[in-house]
mmCIF file of the N, C-alpha and C atoms, coordinates in Angstrom:
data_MODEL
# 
_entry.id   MODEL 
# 
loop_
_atom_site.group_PDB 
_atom_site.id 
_atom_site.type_symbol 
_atom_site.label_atom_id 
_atom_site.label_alt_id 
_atom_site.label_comp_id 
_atom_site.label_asym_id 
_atom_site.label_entity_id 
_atom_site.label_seq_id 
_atom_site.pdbx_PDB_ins_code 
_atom_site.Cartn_x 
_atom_site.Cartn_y 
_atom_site.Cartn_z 
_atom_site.occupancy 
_atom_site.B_iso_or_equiv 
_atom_site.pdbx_formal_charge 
_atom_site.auth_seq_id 
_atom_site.auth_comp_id 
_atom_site.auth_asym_id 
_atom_site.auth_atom_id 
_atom_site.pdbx_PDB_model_num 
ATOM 1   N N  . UNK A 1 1  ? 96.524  107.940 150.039 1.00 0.00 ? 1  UNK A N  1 
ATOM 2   C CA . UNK A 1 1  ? 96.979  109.238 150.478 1.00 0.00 ? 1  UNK A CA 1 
ATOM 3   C C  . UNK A 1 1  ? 98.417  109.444 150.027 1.00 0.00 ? 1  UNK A C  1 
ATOM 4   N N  . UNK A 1 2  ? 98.536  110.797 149.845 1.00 0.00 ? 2  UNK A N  1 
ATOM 5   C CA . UNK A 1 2  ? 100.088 110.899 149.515 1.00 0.00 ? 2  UNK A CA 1 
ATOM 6   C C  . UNK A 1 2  ? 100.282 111.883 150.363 1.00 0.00 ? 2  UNK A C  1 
ATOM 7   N N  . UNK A 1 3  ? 102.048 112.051 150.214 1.00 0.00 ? 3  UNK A N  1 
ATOM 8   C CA . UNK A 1 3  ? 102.982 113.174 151.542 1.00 0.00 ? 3  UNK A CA 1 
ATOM 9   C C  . UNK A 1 3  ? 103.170 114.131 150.260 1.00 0.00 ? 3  UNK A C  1 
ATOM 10  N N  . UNK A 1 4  ? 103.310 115.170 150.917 1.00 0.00 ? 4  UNK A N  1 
ATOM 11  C CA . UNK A 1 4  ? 103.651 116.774 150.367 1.00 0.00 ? 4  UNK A CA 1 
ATOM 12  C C  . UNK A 1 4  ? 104.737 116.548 148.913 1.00 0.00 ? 4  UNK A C  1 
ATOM 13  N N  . UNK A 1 5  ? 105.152 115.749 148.850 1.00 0.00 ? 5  UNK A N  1 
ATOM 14  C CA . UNK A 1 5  ? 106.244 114.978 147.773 1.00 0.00 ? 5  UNK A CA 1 
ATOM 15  C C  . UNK A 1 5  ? 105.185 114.449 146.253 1.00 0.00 ? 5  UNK A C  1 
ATOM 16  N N  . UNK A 1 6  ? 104.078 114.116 146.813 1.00 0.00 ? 6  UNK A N  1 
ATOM 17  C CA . UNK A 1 6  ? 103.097 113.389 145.919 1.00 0.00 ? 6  UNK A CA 1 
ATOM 18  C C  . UNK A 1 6  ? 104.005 112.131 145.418 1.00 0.00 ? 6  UNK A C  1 
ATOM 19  N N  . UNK A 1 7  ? 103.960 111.336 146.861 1.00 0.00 ? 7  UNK A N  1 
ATOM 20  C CA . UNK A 1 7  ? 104.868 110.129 146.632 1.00 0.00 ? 7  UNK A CA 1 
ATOM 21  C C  . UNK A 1 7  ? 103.820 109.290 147.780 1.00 0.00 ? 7  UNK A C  1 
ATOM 22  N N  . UNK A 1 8  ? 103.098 108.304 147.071 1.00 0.00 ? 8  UNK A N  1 
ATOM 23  C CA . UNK A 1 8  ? 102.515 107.493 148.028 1.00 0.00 ? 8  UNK A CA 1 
ATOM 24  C C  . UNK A 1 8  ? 103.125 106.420 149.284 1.00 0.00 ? 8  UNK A C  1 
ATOM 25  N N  . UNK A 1 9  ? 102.338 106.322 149.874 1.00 0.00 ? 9  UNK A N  1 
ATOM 26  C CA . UNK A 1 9  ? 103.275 105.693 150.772 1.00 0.00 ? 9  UNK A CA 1 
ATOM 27  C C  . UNK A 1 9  ? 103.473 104.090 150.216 1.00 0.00 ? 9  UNK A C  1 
ATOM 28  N N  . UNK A 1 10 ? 104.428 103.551 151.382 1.00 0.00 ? 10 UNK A N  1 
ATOM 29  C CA . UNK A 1 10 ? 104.663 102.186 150.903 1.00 0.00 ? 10 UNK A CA 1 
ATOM 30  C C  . UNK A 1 10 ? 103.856 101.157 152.152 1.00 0.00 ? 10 UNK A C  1 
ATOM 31  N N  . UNK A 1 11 ? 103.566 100.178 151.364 1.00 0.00 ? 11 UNK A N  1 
ATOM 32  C CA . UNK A 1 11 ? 102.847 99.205  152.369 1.00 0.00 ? 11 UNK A CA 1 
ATOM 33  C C  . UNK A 1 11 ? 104.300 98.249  152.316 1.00 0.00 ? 11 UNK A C  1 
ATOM 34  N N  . UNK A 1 12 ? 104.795 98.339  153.306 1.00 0.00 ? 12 UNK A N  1 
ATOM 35  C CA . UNK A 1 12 ? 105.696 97.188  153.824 1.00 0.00 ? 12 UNK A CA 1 
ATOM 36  C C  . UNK A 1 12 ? 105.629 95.943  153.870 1.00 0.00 ? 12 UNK A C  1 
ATOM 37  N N  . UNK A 1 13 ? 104.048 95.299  153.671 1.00 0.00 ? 13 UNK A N  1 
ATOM 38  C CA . UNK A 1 13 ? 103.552 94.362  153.103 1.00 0.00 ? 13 UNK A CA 1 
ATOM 39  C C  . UNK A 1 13 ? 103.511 93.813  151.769 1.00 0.00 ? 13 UNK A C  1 
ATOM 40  N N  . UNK A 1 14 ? 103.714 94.986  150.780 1.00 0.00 ? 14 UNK A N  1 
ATOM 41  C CA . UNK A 1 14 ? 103.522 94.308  149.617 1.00 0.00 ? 14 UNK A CA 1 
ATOM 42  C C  . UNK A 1 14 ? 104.881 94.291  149.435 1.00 0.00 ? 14 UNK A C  1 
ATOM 43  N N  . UNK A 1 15 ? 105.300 93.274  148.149 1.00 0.00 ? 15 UNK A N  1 
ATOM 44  C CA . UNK A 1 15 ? 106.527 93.468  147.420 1.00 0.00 ? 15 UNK A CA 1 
ATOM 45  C C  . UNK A 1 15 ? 106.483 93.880  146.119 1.00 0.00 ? 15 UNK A C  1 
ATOM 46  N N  . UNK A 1 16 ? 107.252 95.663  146.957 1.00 0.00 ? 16 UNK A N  1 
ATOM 47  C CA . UNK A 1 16 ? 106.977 96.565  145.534 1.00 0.00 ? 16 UNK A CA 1 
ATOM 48  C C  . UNK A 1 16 ? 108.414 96.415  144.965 1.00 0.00 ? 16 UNK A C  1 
ATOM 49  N N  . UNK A 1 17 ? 108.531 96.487  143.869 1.00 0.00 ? 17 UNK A N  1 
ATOM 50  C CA . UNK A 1 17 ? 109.625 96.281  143.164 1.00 0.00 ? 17 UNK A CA 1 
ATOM 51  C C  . UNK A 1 17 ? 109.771 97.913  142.566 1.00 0.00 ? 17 UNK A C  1 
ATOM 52  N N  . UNK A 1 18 ? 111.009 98.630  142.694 1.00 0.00 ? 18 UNK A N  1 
ATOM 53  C CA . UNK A 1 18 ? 111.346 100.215 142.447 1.00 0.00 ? 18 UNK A CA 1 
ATOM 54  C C  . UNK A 1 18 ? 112.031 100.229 141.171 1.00 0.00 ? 18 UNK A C  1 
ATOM 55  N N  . UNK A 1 19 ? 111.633 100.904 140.401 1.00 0.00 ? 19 UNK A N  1 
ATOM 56  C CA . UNK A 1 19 ? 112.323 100.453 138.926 1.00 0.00 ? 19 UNK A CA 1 
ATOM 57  C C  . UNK A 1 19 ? 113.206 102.220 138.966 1.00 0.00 ? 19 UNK A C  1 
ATOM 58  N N  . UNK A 1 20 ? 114.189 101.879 137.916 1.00 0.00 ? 20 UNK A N  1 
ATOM 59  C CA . UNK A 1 20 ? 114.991 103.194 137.648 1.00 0.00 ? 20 UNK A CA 1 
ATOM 60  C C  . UNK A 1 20 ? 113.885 103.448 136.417 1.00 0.00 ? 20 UNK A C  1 
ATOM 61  N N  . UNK A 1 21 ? 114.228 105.026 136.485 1.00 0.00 ? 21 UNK A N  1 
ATOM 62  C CA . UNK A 1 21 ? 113.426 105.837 134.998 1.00 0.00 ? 21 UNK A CA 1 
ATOM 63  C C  . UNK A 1 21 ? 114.309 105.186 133.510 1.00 0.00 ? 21 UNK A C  1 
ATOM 64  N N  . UNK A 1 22 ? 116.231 105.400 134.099 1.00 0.00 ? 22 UNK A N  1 
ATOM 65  C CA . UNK A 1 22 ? 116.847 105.109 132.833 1.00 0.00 ? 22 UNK A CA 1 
ATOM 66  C C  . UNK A 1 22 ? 117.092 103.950 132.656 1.00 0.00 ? 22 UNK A C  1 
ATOM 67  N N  . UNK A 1 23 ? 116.449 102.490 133.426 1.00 0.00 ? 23 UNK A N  1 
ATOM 68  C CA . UNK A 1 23 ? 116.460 101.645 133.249 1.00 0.00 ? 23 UNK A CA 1 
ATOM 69  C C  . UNK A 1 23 ? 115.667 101.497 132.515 1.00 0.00 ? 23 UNK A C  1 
ATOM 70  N N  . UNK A 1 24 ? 114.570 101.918 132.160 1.00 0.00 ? 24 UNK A N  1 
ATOM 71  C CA . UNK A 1 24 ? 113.073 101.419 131.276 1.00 0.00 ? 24 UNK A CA 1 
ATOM 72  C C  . UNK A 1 24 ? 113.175 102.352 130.099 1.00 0.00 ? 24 UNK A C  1 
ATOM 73  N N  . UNK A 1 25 ? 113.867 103.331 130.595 1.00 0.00 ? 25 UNK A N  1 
ATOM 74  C CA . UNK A 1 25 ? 113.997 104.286 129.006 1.00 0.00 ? 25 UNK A CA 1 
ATOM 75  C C  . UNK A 1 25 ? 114.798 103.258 128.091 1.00 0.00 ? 25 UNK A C  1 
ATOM 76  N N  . UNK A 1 26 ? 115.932 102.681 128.498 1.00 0.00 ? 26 UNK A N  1 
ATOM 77  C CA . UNK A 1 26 ? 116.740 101.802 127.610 1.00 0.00 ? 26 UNK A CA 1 
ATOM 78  C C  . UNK A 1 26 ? 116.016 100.451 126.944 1.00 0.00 ? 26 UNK A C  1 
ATOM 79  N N  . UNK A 1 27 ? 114.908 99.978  127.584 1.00 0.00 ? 27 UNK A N  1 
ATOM 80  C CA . UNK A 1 27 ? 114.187 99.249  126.673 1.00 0.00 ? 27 UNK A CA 1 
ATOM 81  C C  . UNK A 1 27 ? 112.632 99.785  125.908 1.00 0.00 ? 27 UNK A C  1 
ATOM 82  N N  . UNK A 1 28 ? 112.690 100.898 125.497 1.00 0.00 ? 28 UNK A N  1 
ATOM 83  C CA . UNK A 1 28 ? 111.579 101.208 124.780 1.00 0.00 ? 28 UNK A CA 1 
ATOM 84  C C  . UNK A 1 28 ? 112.374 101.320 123.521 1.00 0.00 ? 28 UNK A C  1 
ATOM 85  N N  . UNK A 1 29 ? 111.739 101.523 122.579 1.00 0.00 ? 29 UNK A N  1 
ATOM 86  C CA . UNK A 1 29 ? 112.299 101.595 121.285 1.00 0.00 ? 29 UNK A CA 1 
ATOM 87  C C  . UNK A 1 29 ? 111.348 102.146 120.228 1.00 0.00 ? 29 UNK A C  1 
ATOM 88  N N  . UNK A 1 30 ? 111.855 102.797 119.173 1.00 0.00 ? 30 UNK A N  1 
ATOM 89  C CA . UNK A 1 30 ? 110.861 103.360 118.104 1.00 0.00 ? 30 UNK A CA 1 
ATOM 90  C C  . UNK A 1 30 ? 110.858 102.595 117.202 1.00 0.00 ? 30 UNK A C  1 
ATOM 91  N N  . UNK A 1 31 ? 109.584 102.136 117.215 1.00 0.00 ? 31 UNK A N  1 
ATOM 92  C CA . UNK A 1 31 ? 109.707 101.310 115.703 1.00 0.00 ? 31 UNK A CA 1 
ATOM 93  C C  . UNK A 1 31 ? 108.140 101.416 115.253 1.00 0.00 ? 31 UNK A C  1 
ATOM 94  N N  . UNK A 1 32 ? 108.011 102.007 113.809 1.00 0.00 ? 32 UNK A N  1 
ATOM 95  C CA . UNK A 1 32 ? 107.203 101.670 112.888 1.00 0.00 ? 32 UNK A CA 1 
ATOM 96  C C  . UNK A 1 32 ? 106.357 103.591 113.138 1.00 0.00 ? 32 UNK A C  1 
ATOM 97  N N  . UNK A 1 33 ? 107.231 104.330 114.087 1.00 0.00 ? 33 UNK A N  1 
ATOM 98  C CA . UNK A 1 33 ? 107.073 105.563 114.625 1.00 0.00 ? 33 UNK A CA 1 
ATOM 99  C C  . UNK A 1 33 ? 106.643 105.611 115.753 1.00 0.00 ? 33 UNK A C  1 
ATOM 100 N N  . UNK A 1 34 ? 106.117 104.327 116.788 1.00 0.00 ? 34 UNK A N  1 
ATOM 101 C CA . UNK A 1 34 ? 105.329 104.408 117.612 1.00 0.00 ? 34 UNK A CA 1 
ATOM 102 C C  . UNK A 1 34 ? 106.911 103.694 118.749 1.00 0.00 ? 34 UNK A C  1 
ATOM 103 N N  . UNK A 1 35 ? 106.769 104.025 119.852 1.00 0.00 ? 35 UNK A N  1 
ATOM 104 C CA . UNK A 1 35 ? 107.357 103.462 121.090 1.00 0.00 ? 35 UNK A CA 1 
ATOM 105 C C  . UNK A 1 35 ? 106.998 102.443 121.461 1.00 0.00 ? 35 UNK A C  1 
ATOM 106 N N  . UNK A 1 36 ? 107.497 101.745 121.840 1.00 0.00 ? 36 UNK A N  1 
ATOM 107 C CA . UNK A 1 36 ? 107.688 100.121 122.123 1.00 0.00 ? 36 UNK A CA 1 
ATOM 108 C C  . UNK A 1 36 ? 108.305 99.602  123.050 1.00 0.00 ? 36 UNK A C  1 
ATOM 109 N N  . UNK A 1 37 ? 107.902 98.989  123.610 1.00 0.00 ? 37 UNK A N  1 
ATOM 110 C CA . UNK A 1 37 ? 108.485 97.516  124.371 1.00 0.00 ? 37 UNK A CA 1 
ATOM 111 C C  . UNK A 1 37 ? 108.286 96.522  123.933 1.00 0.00 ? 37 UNK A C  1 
ATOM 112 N N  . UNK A 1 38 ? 109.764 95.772  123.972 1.00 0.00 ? 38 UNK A N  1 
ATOM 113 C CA . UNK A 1 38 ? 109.991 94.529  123.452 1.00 0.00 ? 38 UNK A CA 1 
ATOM 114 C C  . UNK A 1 38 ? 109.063 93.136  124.388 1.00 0.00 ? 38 UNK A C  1 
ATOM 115 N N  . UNK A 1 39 ? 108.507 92.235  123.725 1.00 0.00 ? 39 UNK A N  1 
ATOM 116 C CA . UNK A 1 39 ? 107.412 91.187  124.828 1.00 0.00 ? 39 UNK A CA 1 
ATOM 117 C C  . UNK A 1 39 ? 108.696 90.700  126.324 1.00 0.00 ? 39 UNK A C  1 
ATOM 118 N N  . UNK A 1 40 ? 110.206 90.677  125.845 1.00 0.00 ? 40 UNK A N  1 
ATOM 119 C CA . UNK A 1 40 ? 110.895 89.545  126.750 1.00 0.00 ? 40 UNK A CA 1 
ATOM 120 C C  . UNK A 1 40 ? 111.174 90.670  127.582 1.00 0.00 ? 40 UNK A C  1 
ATOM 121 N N  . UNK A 1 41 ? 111.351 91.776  126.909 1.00 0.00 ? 41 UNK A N  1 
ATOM 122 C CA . UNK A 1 41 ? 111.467 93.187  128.120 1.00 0.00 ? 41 UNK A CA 1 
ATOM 123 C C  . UNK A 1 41 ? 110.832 93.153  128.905 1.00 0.00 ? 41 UNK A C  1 
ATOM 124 N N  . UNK A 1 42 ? 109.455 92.964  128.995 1.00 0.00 ? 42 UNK A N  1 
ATOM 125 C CA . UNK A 1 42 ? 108.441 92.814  129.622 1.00 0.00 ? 42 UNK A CA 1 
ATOM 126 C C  . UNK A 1 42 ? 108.079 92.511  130.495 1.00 0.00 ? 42 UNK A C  1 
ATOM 127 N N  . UNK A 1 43 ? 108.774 90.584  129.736 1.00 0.00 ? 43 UNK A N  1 
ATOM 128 C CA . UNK A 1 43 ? 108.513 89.293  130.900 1.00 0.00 ? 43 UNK A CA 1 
ATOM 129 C C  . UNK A 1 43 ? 109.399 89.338  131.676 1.00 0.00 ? 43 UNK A C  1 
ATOM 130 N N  . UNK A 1 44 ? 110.907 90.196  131.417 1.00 0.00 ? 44 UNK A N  1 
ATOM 131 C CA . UNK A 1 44 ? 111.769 90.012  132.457 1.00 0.00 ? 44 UNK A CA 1 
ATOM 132 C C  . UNK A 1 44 ? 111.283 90.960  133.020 1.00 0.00 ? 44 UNK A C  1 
ATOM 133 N N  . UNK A 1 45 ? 110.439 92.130  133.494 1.00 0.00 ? 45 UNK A N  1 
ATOM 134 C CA . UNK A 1 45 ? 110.106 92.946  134.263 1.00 0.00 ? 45 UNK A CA 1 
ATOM 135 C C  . UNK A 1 45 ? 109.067 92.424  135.304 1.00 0.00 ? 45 UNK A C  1 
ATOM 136 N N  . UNK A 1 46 ? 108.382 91.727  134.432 1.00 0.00 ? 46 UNK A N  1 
ATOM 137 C CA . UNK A 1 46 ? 107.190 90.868  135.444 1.00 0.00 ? 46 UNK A CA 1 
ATOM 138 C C  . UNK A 1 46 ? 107.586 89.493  136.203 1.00 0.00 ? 46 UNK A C  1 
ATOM 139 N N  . UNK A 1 47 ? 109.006 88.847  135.939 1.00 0.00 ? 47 UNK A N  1 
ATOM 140 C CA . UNK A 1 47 ? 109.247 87.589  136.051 1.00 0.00 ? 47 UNK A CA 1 
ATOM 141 C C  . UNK A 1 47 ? 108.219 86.594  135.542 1.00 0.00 ? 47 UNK A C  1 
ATOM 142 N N  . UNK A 1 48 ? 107.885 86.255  133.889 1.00 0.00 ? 48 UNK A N  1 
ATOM 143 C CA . UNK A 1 48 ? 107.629 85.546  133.778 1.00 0.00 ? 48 UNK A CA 1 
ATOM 144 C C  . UNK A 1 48 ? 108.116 85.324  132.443 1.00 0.00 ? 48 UNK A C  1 
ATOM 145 N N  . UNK A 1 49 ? 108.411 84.181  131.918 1.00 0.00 ? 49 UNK A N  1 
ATOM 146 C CA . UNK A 1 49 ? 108.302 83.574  130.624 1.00 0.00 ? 49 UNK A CA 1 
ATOM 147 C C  . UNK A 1 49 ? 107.475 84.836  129.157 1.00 0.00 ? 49 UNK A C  1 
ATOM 148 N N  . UNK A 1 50 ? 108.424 85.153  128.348 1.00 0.00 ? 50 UNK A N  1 
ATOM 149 C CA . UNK A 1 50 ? 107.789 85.664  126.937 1.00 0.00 ? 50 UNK A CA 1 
ATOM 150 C C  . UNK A 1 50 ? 106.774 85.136  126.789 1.00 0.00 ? 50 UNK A C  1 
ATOM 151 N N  . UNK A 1 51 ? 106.387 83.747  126.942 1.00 0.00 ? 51 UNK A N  1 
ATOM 152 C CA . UNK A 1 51 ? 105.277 83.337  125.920 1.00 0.00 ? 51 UNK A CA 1 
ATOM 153 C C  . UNK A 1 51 ? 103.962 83.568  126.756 1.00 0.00 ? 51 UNK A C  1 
ATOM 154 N N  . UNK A 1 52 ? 104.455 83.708  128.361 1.00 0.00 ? 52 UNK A N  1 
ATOM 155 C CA . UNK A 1 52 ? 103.072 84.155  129.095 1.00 0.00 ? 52 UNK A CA 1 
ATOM 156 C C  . UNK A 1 52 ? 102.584 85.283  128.707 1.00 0.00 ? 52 UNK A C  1 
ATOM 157 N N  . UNK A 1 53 ? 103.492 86.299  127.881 1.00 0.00 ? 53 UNK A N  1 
ATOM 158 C CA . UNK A 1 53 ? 102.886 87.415  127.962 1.00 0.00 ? 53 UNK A CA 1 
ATOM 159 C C  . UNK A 1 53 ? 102.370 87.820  126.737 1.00 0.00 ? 53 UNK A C  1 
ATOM 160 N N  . UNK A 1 54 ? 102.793 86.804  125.615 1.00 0.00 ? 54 UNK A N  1 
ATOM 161 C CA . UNK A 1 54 ? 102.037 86.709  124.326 1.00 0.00 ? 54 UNK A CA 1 
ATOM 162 C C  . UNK A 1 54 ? 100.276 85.643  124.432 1.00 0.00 ? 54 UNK A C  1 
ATOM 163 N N  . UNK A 1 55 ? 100.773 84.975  125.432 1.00 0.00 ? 55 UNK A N  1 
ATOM 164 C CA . UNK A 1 55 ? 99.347  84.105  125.537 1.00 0.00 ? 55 UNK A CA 1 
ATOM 165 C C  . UNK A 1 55 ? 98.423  85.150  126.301 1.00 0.00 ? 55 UNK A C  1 
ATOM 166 N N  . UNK A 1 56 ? 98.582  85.666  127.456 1.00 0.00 ? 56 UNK A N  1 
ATOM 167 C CA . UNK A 1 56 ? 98.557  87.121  128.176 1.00 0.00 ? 56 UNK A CA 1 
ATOM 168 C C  . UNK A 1 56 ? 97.569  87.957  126.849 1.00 0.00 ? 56 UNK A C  1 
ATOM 169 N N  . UNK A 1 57 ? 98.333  88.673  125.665 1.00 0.00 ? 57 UNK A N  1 
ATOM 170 C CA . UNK A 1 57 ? 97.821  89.191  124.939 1.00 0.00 ? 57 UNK A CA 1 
ATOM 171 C C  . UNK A 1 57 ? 96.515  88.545  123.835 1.00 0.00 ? 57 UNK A C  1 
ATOM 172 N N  . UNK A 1 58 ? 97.088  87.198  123.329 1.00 0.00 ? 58 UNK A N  1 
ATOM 173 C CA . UNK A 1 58 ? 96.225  86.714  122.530 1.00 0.00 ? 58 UNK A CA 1 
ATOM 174 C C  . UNK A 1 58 ? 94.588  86.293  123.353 1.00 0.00 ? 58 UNK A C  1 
ATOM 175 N N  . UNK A 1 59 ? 94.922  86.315  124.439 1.00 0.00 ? 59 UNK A N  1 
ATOM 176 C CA . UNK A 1 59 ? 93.374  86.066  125.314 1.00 0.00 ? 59 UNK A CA 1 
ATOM 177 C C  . UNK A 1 59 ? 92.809  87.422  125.697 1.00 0.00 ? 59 UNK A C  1 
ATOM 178 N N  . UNK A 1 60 ? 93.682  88.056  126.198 1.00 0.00 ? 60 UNK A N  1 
ATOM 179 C CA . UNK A 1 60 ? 92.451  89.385  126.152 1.00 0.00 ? 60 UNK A CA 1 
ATOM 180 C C  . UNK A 1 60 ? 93.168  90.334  125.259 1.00 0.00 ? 60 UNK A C  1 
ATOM 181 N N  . UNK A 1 61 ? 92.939  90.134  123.780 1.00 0.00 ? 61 UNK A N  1 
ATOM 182 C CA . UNK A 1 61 ? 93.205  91.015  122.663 1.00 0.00 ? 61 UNK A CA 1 
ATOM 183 C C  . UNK A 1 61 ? 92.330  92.646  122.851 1.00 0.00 ? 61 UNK A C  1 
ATOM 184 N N  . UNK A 1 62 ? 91.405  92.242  123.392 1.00 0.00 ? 62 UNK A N  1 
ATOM 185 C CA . UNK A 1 62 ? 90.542  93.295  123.397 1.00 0.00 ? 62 UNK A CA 1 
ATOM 186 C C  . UNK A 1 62 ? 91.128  94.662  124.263 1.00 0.00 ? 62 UNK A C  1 
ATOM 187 N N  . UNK A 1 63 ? 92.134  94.143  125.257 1.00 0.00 ? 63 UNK A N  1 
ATOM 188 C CA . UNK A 1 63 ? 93.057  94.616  126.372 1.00 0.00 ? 63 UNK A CA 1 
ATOM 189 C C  . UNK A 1 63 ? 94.239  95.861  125.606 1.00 0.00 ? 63 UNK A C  1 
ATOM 190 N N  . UNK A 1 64 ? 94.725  94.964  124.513 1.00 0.00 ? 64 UNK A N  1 
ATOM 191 C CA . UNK A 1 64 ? 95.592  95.668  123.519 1.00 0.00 ? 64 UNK A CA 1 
ATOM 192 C C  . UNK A 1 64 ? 95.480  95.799  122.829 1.00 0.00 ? 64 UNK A C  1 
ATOM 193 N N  . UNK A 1 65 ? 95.024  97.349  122.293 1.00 0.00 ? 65 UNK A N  1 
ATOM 194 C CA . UNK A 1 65 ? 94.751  97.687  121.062 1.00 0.00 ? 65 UNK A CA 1 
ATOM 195 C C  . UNK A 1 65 ? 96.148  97.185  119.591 1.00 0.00 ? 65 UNK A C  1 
ATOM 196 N N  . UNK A 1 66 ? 96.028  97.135  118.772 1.00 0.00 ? 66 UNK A N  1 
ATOM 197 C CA . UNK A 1 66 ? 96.836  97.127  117.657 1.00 0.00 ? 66 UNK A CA 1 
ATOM 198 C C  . UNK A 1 66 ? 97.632  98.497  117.539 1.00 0.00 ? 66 UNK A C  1 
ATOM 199 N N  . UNK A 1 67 ? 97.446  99.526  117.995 1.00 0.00 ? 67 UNK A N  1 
ATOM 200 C CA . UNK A 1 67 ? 98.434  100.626 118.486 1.00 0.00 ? 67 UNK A CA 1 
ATOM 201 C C  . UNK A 1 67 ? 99.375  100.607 119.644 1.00 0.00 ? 67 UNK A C  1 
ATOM 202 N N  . UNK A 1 68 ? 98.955  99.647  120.673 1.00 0.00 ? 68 UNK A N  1 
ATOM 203 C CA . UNK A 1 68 ? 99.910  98.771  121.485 1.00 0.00 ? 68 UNK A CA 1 
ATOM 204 C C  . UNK A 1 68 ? 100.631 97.887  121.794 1.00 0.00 ? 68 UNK A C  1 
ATOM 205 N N  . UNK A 1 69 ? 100.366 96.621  120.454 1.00 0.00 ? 69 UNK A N  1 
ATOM 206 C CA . UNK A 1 69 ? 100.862 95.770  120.386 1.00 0.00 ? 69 UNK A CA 1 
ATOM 207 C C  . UNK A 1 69 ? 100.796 95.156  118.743 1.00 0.00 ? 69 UNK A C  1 
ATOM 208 N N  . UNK A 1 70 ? 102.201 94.546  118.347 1.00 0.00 ? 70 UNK A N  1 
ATOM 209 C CA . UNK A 1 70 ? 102.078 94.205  116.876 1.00 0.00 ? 70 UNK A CA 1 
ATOM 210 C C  . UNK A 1 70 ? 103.412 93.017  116.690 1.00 0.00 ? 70 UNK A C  1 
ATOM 211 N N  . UNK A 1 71 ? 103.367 92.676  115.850 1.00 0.00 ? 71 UNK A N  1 
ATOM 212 C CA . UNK A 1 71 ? 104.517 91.763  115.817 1.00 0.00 ? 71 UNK A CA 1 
ATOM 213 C C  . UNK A 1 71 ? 105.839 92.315  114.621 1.00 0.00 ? 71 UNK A C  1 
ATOM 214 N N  . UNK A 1 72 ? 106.514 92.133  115.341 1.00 0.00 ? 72 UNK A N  1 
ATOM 215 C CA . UNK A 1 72 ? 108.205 92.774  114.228 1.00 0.00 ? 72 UNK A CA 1 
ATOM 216 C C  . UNK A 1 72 ? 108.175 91.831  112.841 1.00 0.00 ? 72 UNK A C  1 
ATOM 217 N N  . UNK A 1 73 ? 107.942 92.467  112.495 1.00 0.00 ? 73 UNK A N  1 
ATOM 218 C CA . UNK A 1 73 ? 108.631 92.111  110.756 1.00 0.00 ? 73 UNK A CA 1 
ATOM 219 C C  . UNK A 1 73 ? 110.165 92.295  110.583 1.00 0.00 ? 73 UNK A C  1 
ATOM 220 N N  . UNK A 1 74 ? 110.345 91.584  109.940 1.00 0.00 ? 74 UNK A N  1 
ATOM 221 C CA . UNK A 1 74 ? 111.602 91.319  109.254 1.00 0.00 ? 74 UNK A CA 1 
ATOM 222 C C  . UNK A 1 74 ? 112.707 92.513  109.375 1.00 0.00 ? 74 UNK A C  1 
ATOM 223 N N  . UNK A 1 75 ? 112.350 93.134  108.477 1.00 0.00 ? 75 UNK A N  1 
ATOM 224 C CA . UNK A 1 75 ? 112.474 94.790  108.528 1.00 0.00 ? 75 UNK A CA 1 
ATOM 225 C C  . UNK A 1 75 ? 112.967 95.078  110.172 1.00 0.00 ? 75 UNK A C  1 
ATOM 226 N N  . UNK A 1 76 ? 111.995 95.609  110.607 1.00 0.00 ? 76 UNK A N  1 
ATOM 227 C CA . UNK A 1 76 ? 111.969 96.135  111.834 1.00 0.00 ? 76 UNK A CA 1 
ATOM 228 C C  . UNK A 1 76 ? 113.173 95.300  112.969 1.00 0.00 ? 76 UNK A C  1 
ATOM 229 N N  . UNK A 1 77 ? 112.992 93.678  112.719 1.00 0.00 ? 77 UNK A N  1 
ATOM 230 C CA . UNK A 1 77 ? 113.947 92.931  113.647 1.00 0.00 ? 77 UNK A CA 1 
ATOM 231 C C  . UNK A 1 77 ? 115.515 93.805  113.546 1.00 0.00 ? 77 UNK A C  1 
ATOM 232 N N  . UNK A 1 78 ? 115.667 93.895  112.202 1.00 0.00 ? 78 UNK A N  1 
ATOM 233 C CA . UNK A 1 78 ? 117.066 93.941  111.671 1.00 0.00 ? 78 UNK A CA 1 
ATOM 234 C C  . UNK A 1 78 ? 117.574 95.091  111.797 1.00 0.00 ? 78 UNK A C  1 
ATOM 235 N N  . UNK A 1 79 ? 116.474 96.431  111.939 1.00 0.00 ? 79 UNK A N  1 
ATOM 236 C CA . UNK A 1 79 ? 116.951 97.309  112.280 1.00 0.00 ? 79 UNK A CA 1 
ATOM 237 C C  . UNK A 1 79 ? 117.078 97.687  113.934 1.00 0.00 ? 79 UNK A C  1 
ATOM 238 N N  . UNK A 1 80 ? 116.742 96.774  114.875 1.00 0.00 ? 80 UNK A N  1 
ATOM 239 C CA . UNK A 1 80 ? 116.978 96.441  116.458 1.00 0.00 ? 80 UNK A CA 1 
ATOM 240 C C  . UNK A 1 80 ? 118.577 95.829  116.730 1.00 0.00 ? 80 UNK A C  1 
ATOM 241 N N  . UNK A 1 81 ? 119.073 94.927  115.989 1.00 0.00 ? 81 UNK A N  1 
ATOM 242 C CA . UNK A 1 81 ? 120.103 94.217  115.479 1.00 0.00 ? 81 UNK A CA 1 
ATOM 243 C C  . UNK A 1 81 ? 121.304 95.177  115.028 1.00 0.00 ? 81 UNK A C  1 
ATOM 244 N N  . UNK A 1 82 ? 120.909 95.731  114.339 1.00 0.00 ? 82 UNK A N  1 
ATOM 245 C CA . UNK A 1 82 ? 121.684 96.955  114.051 1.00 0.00 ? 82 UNK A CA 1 
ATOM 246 C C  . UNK A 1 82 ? 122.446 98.273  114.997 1.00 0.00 ? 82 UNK A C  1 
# 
């Protein structure tokens, strides 16, 4: 259910974590024309380790399309760096 706000309520039970909008705008990024998040962006959002969230992907590939997920080339690193 939601309040007149179309803001659901909170279960005081769970631990919801409240993210800022311009916090997450600052880690997306354009690359290759498509928007992006970086994998460690990610893992620090979820608290876990980068490589959980590449092992994460390589097991259910089927989960992320290749329009959602790809690996940086060379190219692309250097212009993040930049």
């Amino acid at each position: 259910m939601s309040n007149e706000n179309n803001i659901a309520p909170i279960n005081e039970d769970l631990n919801v974590v409240k993210y800022e909008v311009e916090e997450i705008k600052q880690k997306i990024y354009t690359i290759r024309g498509k928007q992006v998040m970086l994998d460690r962006d990610l893992a620090m959002e979820f608290e876990v380790e980068t490589k959980r969230i590449n092992e994460s992907v390589k097991r259910n590939s089927k989960r992320f399309p290749e329009e959602f997920c790809f690996q940086l080339n060379e190219k692309d690193f250097d212009s993040l760096r930049s």
